[in-house]
N, C-alpha and C positions, 0 to 999 in steps of 0.2 A: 393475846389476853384481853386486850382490850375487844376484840369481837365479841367476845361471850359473855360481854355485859352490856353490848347495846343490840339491841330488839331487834331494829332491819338487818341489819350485819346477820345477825343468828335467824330473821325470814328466809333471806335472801339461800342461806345452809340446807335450811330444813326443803325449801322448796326444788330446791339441786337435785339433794337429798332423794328426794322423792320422783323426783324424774329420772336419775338413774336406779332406781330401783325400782320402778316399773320396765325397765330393760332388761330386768332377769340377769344381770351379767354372772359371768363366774371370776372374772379378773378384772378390778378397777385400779387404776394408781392416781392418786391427787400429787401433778404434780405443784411441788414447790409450797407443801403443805402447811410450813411453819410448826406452829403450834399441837396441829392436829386436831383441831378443831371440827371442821368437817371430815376428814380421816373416820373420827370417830362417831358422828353422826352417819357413816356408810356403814361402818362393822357395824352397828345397833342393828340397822336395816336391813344388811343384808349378813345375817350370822354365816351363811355355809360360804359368801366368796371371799375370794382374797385381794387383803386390801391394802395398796402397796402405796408407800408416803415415798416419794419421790426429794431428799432430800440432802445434799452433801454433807452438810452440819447440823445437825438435828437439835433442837435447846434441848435441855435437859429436862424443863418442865413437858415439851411434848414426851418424850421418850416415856417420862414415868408416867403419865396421864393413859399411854395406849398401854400400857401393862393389862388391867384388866383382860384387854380383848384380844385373843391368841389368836384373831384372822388377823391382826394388822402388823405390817413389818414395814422398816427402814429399808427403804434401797440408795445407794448414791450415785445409779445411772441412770439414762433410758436405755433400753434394749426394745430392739426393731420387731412387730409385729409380735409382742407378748400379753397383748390388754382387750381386753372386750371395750373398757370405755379408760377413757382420758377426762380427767375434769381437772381443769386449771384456774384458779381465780386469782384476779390481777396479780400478774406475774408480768407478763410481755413488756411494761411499759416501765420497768424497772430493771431492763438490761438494754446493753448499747447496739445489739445486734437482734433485733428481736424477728424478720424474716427465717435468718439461722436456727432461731430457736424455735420458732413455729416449725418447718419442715422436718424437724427430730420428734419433734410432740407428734406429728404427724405419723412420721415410720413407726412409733410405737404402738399403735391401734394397727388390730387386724384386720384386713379390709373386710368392710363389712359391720364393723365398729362404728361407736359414736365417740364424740369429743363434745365437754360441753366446757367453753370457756367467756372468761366473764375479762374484758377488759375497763378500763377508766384511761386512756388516753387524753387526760387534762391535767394541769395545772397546778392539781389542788393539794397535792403535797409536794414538798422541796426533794423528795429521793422519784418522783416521778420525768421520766427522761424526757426534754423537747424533743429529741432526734425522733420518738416514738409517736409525735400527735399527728403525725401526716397519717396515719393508719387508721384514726378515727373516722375516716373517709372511706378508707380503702379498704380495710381490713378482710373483709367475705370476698373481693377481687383477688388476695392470695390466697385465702384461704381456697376457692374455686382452681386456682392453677396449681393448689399441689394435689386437685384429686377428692375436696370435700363438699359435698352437696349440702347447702342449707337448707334445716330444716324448721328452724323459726327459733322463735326465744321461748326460753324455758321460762313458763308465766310465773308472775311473785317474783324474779329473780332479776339480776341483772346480768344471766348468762346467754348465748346465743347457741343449739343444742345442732352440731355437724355430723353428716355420717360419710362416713371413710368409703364411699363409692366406685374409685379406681384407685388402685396402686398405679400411682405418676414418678417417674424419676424427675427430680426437679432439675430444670431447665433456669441454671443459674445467670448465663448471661442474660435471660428474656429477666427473669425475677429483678436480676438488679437495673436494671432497664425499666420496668415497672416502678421498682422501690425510688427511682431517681423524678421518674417524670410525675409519680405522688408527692415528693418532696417538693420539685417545685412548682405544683401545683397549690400546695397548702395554703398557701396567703390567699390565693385565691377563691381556694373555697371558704376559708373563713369570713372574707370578705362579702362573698354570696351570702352564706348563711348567717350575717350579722344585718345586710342591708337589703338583698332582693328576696329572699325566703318568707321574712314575715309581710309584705307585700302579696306574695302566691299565695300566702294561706290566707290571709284575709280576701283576697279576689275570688277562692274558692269557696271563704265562707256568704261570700256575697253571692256566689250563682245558690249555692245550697239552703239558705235562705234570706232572700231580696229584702225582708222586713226586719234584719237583726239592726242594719248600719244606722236606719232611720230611728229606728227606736233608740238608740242609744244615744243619736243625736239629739233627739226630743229630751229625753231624759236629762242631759246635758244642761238642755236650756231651759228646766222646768225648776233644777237645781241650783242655777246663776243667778233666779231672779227672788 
């Protein structure tokens, strides 16, 4: 509820929005839809497909909200290879098993499908899981080993937009071998990208133009004195 009165939250929808319907699909499912929010910014979109809320408990304000629009329906499962596309927005980092749930979202989409999913693997709310931020690293590393080829971010949005490339049976002892040596890698990379990262980018921005550092240094001392 609270999305559909703040402005990015409802960009972020409409820009989704629009990149799965430029795919033509004829079966979407949002999973873990909530409210139905975007749910029903795809029925608008797309009137002839069907548009499945992927949802165990459904509120009651979503349910009455999709009345209008007779493409969209409550499901309480996934079922394997039944969707043109998958769109899932921050879901993954609000469950304690989130590999598992990735390679279900996965079987759902028919090879050949896309998946456009938007994670937040931080901090910034208390129902957001630690066990889940080593993924903010890693995340297109499993998403590659179950079979998903990236294919960039969906612009305006904070989604990453995959297409379902090979049908992979997942290879659990390798995954959780991966999910273990992410994990404890994490400090690590945090580490990096709090203290040696913004060092790279400044050394890059120094080869890319030699006269920024100086000038600002001038500037500096034009303004001290």
């Amino acid at each position: 509820m609270f999305i559909e009165q703040h402005s990015i939250s409802m960009g972020h929808r409409q820009e989704i929005t629009a990149a799965v319907a430029a795919l033509a699909p004829q079966r979407v499912l949002d999973f873990g839809g909530g409210f139905s929010t975007l749910a029903r910014l795809l029925a608008a979109a797309l009137p002839e497909a069907e548009i499945s809320i992927c949802e165990p408990y459904p509120p009651r304000h979503g349910i009455e909200s999709c009345k209008p629009f007779t493409n969209i329906r409550f499901v309480p499962n996934l079922t394997s290879q039944s969707v043109d596309v998958l769109v899932s927005t921050d879901v993954l980092e609000h469950v304690t098993d989130p590999l598992a749930l990735l390679a279900a979202m996965v079987d759902t989409v028919r090879p050949g499908g896309h998946l456009l999913i938007a994670n937040c693997f931080y901090p910034v709310i208390a129902c957001h899981l630690p066990c889940t931020f080593h993924l903010r690293y890693r995340f297109d590393d499993f998403c590659q080993a179950l079979g998903l080829e990236l294919l960039g971010p969906c612009e305006g949005s904070h989604a990453t937009i995959y297409l379902r490339s090979s049908v992979v049976e997942p290879d659990w002892p390798g995954l959780r071998a991966m999910e273990h040596r992410s994990q404890r890698l994490f400090a690590w990379q945090e580490w990096k990208a709090k203290h040696l990262s913004p060092w790279g980018q400044r050394a890059r921005l120094a080869v890319a133009q030699p006269l920024h550092y100086p000038r600002k240094f001038r500037n500096v001392i034009r303004l001290s004195r």
